[in-house]
NUBA-453570 format. One line per field, with one value per residue (C-alpha): chain; x, y, z; residue number from 0; residue in three letters. Coordinates in steps of 0.001 Angstrom, whole numbers, plus 500000, padded with zeros to 6 digits. Layout:
// NUBA-453570
unit <- (A; ...) $
east <- (X; ...) $
north <- (Y; ...) $
up <- (Z; ...) $
pos <- (NUM; ...) $
code <- (ALA; ...) $
END
This chain:
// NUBA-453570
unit <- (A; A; A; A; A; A; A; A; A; A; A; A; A; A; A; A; A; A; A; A; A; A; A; A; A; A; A; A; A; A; A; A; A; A; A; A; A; A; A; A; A; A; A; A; A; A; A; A; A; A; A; A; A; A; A; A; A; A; A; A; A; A; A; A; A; A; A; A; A; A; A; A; A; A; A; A; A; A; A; A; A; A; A; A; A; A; A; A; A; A; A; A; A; A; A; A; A; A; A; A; A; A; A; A; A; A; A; A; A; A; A; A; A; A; A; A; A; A; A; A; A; A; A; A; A; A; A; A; A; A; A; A; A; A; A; A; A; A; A; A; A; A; A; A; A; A; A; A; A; A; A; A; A; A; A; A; A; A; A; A; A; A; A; A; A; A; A; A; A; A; A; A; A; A; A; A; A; A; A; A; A; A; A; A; A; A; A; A; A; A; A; A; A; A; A; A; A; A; A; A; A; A; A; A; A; A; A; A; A; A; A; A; A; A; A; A; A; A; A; A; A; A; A; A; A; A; A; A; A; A; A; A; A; A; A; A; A; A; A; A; A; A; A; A; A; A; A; A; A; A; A; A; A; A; A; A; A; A; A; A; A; A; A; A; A; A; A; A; A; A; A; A; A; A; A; A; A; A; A; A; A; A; A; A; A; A; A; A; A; A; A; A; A; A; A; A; A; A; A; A; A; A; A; A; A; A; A; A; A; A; A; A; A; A; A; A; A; A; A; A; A; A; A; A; A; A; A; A; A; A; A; A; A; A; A; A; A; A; A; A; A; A; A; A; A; A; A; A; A; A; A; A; A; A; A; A; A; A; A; A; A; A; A; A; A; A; A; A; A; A; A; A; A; A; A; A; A; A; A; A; A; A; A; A; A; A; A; A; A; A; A; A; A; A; A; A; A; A; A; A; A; A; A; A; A; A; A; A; A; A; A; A; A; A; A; A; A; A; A; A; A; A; A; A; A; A; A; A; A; A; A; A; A; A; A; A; A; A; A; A; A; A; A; A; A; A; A; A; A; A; A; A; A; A; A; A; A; A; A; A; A; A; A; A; A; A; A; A; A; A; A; A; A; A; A; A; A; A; A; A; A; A; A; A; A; A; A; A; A; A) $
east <- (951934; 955472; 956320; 959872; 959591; 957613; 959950; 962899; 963194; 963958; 961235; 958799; 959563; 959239; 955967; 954993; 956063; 954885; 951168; 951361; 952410; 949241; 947121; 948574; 947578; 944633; 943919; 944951; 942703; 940286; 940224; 938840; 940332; 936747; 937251; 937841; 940440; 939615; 940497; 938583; 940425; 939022; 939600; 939797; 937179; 935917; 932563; 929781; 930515; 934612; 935117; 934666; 932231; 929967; 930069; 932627; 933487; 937172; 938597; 941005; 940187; 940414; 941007; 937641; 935586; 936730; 936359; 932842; 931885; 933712; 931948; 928629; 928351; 926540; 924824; 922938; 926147; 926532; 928611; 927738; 928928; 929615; 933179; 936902; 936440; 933025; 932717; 935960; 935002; 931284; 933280; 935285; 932043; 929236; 927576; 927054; 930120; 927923; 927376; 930816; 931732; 932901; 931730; 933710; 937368; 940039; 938050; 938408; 937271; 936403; 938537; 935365; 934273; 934019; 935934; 935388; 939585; 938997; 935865; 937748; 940875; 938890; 937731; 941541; 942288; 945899; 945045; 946709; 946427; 947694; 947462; 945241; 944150; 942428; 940345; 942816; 946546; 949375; 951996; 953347; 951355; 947664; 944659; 943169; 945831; 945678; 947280; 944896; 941929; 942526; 945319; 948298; 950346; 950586; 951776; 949362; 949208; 947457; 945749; 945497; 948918; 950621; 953778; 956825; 955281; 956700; 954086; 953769; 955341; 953684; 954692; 958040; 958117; 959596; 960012; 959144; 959227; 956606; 952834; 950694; 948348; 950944; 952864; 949930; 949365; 952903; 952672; 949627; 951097; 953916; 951857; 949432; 952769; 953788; 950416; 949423; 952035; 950455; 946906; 945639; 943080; 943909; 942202; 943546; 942534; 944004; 942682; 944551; 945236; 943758; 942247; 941991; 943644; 946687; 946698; 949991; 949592; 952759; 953847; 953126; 949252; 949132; 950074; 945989; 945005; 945369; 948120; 946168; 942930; 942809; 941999; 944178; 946424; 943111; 942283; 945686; 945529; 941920; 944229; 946892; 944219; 942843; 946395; 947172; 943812; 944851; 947901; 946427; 943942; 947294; 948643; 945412; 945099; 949003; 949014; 945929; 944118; 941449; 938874; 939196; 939709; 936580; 938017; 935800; 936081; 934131; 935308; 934516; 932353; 930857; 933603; 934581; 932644; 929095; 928596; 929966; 928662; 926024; 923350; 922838; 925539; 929280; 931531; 930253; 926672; 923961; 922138; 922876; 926453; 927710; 926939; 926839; 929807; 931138; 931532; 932353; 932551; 934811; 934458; 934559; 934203; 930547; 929665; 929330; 927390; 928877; 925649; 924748; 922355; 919796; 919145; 920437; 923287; 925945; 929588; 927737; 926607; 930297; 930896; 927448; 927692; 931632; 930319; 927994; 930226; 932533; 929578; 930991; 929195; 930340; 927745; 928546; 927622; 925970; 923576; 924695; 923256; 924166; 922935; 924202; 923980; 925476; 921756; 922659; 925938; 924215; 920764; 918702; 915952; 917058; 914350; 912631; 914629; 914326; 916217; 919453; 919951; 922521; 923153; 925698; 926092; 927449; 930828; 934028; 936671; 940521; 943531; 945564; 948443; 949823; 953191; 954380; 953482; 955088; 958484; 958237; 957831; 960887; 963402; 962335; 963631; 966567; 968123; 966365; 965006; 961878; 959116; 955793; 952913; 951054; 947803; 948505; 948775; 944637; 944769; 941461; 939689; 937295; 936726; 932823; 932624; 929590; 925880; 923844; 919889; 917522; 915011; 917110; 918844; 920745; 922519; 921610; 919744; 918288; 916295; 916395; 913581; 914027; 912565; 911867; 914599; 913240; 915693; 915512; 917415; 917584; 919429; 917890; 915240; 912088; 909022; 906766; 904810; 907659; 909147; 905619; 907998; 909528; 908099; 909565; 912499; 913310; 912571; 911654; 912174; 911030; 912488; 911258; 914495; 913187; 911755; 913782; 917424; 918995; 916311; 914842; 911070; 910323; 907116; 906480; 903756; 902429; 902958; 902114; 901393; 904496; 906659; 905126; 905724; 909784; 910320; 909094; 911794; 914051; 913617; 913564; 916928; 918633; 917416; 919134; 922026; 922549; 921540; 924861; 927070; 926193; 928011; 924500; 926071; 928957) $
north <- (173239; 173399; 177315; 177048; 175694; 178497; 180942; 179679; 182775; 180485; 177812; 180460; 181861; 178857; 178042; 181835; 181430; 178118; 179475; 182767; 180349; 178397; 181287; 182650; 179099; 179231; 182419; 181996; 179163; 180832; 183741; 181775; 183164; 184521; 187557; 190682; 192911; 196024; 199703; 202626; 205489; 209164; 213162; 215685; 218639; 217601; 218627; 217090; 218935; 219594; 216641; 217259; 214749; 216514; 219980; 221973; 224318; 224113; 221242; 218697; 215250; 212300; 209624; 210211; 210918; 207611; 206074; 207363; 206283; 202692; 202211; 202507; 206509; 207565; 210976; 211259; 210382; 211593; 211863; 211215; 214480; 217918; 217869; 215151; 213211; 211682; 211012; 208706; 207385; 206508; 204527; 202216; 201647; 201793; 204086; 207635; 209289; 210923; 207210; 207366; 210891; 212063; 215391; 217139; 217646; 215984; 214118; 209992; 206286; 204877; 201430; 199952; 200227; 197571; 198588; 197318; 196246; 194505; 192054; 192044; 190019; 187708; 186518; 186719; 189888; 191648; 195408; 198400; 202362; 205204; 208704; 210792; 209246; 212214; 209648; 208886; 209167; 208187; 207325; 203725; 202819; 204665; 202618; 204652; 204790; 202639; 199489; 199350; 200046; 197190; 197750; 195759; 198159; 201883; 205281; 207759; 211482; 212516; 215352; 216660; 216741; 218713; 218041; 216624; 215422; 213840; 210789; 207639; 204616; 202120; 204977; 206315; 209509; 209196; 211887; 211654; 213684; 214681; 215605; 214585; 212527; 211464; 210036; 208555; 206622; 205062; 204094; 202285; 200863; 199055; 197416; 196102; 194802; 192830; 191860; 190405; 188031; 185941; 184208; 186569; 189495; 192814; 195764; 198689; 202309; 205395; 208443; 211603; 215011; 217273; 219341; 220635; 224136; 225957; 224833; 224060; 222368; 221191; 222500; 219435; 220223; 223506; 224294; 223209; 226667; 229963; 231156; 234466; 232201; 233115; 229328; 227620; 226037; 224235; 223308; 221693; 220092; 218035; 217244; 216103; 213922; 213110; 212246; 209894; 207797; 207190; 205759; 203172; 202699; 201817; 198980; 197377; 197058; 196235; 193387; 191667; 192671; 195307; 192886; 191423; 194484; 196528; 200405; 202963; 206300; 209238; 212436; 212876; 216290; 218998; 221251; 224696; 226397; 226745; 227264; 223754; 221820; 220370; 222401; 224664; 225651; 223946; 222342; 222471; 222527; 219903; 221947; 219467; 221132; 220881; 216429; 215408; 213971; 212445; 208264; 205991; 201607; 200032; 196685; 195026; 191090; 192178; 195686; 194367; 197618; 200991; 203140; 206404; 205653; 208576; 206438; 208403; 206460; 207244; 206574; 204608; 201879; 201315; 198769; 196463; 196784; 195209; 193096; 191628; 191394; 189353; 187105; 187718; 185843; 188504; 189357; 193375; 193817; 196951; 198523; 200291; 203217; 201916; 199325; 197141; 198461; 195234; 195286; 198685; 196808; 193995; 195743; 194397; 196079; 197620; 197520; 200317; 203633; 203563; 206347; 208566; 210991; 213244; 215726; 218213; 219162; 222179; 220742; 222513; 220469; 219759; 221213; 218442; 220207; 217276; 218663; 220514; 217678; 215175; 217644; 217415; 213582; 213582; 215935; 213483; 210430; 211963; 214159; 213444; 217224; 218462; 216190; 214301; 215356; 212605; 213847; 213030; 209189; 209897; 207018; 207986; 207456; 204762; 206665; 207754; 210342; 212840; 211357; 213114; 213848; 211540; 214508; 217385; 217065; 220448; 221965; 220669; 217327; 216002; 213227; 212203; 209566; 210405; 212942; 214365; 216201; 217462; 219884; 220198; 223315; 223501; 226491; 229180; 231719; 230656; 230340; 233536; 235351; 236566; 233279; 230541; 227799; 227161; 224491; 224337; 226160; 223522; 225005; 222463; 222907; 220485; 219845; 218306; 217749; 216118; 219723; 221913; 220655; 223770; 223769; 226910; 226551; 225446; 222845; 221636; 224140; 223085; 219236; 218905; 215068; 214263; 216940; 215443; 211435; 212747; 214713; 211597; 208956; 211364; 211902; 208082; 207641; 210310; 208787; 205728; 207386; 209094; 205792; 204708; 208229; 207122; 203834; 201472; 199704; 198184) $
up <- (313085; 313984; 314047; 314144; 310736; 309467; 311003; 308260; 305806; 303279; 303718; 303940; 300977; 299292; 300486; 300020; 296253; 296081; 296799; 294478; 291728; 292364; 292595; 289344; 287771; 288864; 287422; 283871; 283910; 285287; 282594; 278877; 276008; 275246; 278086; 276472; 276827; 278231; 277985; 280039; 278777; 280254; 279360; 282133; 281404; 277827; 277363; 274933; 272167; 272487; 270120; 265693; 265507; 267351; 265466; 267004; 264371; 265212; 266903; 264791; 266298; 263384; 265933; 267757; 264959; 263257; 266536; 266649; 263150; 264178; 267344; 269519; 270074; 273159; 271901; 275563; 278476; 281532; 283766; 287572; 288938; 287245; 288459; 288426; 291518; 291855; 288535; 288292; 291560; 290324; 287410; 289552; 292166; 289766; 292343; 293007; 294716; 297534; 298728; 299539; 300265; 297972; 297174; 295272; 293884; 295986; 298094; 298096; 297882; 301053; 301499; 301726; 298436; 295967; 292713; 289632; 289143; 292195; 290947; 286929; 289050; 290790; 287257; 286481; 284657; 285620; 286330; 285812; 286306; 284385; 284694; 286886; 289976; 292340; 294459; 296793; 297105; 295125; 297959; 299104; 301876; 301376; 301625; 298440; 296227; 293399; 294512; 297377; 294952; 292958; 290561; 290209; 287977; 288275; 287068; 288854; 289474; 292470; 289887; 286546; 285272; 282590; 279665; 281176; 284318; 287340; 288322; 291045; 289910; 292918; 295171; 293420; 292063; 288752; 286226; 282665; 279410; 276872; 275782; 279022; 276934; 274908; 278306; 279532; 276807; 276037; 279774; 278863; 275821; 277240; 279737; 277157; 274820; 278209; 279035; 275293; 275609; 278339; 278911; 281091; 279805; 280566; 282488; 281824; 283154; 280703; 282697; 280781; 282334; 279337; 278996; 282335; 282652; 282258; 278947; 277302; 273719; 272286; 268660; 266482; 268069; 268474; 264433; 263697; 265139; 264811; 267557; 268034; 269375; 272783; 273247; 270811; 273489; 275019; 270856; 270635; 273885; 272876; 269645; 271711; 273657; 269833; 268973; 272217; 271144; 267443; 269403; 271573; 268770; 266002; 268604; 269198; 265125; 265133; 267708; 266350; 269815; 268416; 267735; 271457; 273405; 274601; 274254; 276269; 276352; 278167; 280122; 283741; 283235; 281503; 279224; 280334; 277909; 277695; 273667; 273360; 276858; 274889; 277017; 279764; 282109; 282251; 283992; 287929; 286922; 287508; 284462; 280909; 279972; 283480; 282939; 279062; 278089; 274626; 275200; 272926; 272948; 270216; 270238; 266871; 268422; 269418; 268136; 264627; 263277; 264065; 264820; 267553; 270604; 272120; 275305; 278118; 280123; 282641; 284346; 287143; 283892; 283712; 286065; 285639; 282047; 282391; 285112; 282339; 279713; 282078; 283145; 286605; 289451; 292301; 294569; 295093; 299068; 298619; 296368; 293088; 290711; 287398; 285072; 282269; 278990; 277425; 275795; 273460; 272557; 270983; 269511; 272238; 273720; 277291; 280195; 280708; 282035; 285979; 286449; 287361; 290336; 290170; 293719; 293996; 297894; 299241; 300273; 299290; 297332; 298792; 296819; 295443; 293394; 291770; 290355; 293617; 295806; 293217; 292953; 296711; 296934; 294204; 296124; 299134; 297663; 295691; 298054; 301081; 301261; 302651; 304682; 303075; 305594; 306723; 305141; 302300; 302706; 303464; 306545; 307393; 304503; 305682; 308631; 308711; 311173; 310344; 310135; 307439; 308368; 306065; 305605; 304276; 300827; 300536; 297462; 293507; 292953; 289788; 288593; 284643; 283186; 279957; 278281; 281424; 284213; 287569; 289452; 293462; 294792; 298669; 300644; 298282; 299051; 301380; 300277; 299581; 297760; 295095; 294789; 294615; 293230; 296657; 298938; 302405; 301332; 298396; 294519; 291798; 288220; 285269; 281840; 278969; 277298; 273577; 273213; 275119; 275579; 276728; 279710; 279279; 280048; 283580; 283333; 287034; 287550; 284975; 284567; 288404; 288150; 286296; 288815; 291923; 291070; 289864; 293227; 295008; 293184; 293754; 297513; 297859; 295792; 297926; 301263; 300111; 299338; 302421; 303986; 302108; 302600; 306866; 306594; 307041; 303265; 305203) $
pos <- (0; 1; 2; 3; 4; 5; 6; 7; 8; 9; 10; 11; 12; 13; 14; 15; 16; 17; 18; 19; 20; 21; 22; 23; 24; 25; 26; 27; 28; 29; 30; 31; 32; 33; 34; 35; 36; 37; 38; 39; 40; 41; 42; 43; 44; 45; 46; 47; 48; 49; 50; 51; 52; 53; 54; 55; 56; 57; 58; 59; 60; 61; 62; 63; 64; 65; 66; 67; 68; 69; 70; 71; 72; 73; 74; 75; 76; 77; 78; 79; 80; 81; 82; 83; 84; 85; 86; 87; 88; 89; 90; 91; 92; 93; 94; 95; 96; 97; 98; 99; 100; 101; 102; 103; 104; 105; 106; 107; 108; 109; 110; 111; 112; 113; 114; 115; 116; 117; 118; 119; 120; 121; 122; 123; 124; 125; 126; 127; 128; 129; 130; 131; 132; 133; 134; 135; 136; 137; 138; 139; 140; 141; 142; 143; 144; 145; 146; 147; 148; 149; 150; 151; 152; 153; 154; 155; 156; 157; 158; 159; 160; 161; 162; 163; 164; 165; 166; 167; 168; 169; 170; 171; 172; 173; 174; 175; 176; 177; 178; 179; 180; 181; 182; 183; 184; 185; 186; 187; 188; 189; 190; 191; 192; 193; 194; 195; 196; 197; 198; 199; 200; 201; 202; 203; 204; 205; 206; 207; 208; 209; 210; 211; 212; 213; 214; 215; 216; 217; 218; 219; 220; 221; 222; 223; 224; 225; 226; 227; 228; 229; 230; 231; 232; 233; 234; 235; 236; 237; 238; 239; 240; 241; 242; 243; 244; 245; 246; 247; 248; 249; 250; 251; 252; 253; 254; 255; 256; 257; 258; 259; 260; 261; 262; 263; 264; 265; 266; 267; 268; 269; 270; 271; 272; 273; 274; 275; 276; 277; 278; 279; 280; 281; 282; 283; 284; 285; 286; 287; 288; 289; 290; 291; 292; 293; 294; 295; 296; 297; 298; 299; 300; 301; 302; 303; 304; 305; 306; 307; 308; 309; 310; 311; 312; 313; 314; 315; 316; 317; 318; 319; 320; 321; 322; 323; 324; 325; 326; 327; 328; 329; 330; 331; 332; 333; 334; 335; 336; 337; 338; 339; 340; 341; 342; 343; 344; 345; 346; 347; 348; 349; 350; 351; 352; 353; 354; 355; 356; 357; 358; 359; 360; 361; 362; 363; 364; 365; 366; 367; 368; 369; 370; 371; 372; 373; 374; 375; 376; 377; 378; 379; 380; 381; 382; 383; 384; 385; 386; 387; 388; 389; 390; 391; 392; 393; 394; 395; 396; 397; 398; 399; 400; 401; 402; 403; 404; 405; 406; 407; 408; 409; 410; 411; 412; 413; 414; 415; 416; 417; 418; 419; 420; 421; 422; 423; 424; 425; 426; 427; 428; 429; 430; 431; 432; 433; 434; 435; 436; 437; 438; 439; 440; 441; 442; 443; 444; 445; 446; 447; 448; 449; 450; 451; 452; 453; 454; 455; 456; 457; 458; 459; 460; 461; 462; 463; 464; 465; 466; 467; 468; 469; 470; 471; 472; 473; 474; 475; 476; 477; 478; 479; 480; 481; 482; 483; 484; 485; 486; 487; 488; 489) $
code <- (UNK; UNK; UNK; UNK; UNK; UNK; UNK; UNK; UNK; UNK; UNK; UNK; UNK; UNK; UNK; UNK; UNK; UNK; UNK; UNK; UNK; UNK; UNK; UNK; UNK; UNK; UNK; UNK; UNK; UNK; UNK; UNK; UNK; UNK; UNK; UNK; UNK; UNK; UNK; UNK; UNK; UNK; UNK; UNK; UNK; UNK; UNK; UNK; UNK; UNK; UNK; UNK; UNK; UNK; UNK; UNK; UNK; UNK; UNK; UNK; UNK; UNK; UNK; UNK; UNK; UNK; UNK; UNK; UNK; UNK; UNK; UNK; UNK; UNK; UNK; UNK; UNK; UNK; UNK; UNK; UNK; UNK; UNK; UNK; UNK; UNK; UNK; UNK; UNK; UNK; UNK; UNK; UNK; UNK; UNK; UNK; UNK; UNK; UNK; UNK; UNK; UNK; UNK; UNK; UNK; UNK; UNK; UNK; UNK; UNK; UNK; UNK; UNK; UNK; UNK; UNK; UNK; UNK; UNK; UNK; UNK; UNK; UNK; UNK; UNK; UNK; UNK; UNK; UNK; UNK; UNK; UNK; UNK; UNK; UNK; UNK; UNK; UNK; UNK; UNK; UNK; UNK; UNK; UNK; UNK; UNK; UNK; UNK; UNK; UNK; UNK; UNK; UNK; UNK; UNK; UNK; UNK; UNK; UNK; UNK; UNK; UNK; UNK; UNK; UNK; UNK; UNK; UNK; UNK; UNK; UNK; UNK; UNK; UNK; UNK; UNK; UNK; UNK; UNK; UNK; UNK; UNK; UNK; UNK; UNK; UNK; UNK; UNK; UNK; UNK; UNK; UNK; UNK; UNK; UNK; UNK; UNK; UNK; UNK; UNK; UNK; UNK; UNK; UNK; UNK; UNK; UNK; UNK; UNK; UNK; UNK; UNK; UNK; UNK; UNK; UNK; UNK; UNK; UNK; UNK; UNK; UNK; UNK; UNK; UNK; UNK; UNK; UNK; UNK; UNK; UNK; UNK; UNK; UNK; UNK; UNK; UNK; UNK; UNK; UNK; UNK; UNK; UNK; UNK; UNK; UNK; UNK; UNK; UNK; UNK; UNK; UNK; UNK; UNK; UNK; UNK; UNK; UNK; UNK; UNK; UNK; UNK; UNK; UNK; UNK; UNK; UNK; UNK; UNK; UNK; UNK; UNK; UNK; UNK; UNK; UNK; UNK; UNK; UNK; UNK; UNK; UNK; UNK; UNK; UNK; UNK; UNK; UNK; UNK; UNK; UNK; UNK; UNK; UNK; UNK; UNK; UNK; UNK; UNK; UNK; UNK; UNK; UNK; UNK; UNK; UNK; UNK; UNK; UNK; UNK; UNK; UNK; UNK; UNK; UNK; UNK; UNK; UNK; UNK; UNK; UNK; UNK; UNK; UNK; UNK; UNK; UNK; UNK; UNK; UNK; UNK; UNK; UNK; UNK; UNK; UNK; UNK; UNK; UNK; UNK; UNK; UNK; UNK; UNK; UNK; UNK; UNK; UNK; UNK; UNK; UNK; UNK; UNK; UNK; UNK; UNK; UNK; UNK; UNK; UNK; UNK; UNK; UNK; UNK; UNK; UNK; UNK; UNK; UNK; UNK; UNK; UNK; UNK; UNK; UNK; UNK; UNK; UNK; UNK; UNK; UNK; UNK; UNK; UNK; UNK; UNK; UNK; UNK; UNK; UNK; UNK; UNK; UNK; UNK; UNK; UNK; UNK; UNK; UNK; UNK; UNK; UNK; UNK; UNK; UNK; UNK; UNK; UNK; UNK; UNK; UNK; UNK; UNK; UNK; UNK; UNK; UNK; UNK; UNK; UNK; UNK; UNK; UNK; UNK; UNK; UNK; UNK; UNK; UNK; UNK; UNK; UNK; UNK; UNK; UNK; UNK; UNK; UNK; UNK; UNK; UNK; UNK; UNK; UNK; UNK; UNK; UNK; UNK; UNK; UNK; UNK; UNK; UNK; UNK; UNK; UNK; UNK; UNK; UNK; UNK; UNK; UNK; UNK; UNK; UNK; UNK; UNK; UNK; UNK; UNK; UNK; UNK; UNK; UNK; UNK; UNK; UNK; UNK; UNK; UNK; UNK; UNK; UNK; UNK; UNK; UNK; UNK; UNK; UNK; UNK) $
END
């Protein structure tokens, strides 16, 4: 090759343009007309039951309830993890965030991870990002921020963000003005405009910042509730959420793209209150309230008959159920937790339940403070003022530094094969005389949940078969997923 020749600025940017071109053919042919659009659009702290549809006595939410009577409603979803950060990162990887460390609030990705924007453009969707990120940073340069994670547009926070926010634009801080959700959304909405007009599907990833506190609902919200409710401002922010939906929901119908476009939406844990979690416990809890979630599918091309499913399912489903839907031949080079529910869409029978662990470790989560480190990254660019420390970039990521023993499981773990949910609690009390349910320092509790959803009456002294064969697919599961959370996956 003559290297002098490459060296010309001008001929390699010919070349260089020449290429992208070809790769861009080669993706809008690669991407039939039959692909779906798709939306995955998430709340931020929106338990089971903080939605009309499903009984709260208060809460003003038209959009979801008519997207719930339009649509597949999941009455038994959970989330992966009881708190922000696993669960979103459990939706992009289809697997449980402990495989990847990623314990608990704050904490990231690994670069290594296979997400599912990064499999939907190698089938030739264009990708984009809006809203809450917290799995990885939101700066120019990060191997976990968006752009490295798949996306090829985005608007990201590096945390729950409130009204009038100041957000990521590929790495700029930009400010903008508004309802969060409401922000969020028009983000989203000019995208998909641009993105309808050419042949390539879009992915699109809505994550909202309500209604995570302080809670700060905007007037035209707020006015549904009684201003002396000491919780009217988190009412009127799940309406402002509400509101943002009907939104997206109007352009699909207005731009002839509803039919087409698959719209999901879920939260990423258990609500902050536990008379409307759904069941026992909240937000942080492996109990039911701390991991139901509302989730909804619209999809009028293929869900034909609007209608509620019992069969339990979960954020890790998301990616192999799109990785179905897609008919994508990617071979993922590790194992995954979820599986396709592409089965419930279309009324066919599902194989049999095999399982979902859930395991909360003791692991503290990092402070992200998304609008004081976005001011700061702001005042940086504008004025020059102040200094970006270099942990926030998170360059080390990928790095896999602590091995994890393959015989002790501490913290929360859980097993669900429906009806039944085993619980394994390690770092309590030892065993004894007062306390018989212990063995070797681990205590097991067992839930019927058909007969007792709020998981009141602790059966694994009494179903001792049933206990026994749970606690053994659930030590095998998290053996494999500390075989992942060591690195022996890559």
């Amino acid at each position: 090759m003559n290297h002098s020749f490459c060296r010309s600025p001008r001929v390699f940017s010919l070349i260089l343009a020449f290429i992208c071109g070809t790769i861009f053919l080669a993706r809008a042919e690669e991407a039939p007309k039959t692909l779906p659009n798709i939306i995955l659009c998430m709340a931020d702290d929106q338990g089971w039951g903080d939605v009309a549809y499903n009984g709260h006595p208060k809460l003003v939410t038209p959009h979801l309830d008519a997207m719930s009577k339009a649509g597949l409603r999941f009455d038994r979803f959970y989330a992966a993890a009881p708190v922000c950060s696993p669960t979103r990162g459990s939706v992009l990887t289809g697997r449980h965030p402990n495989r990847f460390g990623c314990f608990k609030w704050g904490h990231t990705l690994r670069p290594q991870e296979v997400t599912i924007a990064e499999v939907l453009k190698k089938v030739g969707y264009k990708t984009a990002h809006f809203g809450k990120w917290h799995i990885g940073s939101v700066l120019k340069g990060s191997p976990v921020n968006p752009g490295s994670s798949g996306f090829d547009e985005w608007i990201s926070a590096p945390n729950f963000f409130d009204n009038d926010p100041i957000l990521s634009e590929k790495g700029k801080a930009v400010s903008y003005k508004g309802e969060s959700s409401i922000v969020t959304v028009d983000l989203a909405i000019e995208f998909i405009k641009k993105q309808s007009k050419t042949p390539e599907p879009f992915f699109v990833v809505v994550w909202l910042g309500s209604p995570h506190v302080p809670h700060r609902s905007v007037e035209e919200d707020l006015k549904h509730y009684d201003k002396k409710d000491k919780r009217a401002h988190w009412l009127g922010e799940i309406t402002g959420l509400d509101r943002a939906v009907g939104k997206l929901r109007k352009v699909l119908k207005d731009g002839n793209i509803r039919k087409d476009t698959l719209f999901w939406y879920t939260s990423d844990n258990g609500g902050l209150y536990n008379e409307s979690s759904g069941g026992r416990g909240r937000k942080g809890s492996i109990y039911e309230g701390g991991l139901r979630v509302p989730s909804i599918i619209e999809w009028p091309e293929r869900i034909t008959k609007p209608r509620s499913v019992s069969h339990p399912a979960s954020s890790v489903d998301i990616l192999p159920t799109l990785l179905e839907v897609v008919q994508s031949k990617v071979k993922l080079p590790h194992p995954i937790d979820g599986r396709s529910l592409l089965p419930l869409l279309e009324e066919r029978d599902i194989k049999k339940d095999r399982g979902y662990g859930f395991w909360d470790m003791k692991v503290k989560g990092i402070g992200t403070p998304s609008a004081k480190w976005m001011a700061e990254l702001l005042a940086f660019q504008t004025k020059g003022e102040g200094k970006i420390p270099k942990e926030r970039w998170r360059m080390n990521a990928g790095k896999i530094s602590t091995q994890y023993p393959a015989d002790k499981f501490p913290g929360h773990a859980a097993w669900l094969k429906w009806p039944w949910k085993l619980h394994r609690i390690q770092g309590g009390k030892k065993k004894g005389k007062k306390n018989a349910k212990n063995t070797q320092g681990v205590k097991y509790e067992l839930y019927n949940l058909e007969l007792d959803p709020l998981e009141t009456r602790n059966l694994y002294e009494k179903e001792t078969e049933i206990g026994k064969s749970m606690a053994g697919a659930l030590d095998e599961w998290l053996r494999s997923v500390v075989n992942s959370l060591n690195g022996k996956d890559y």
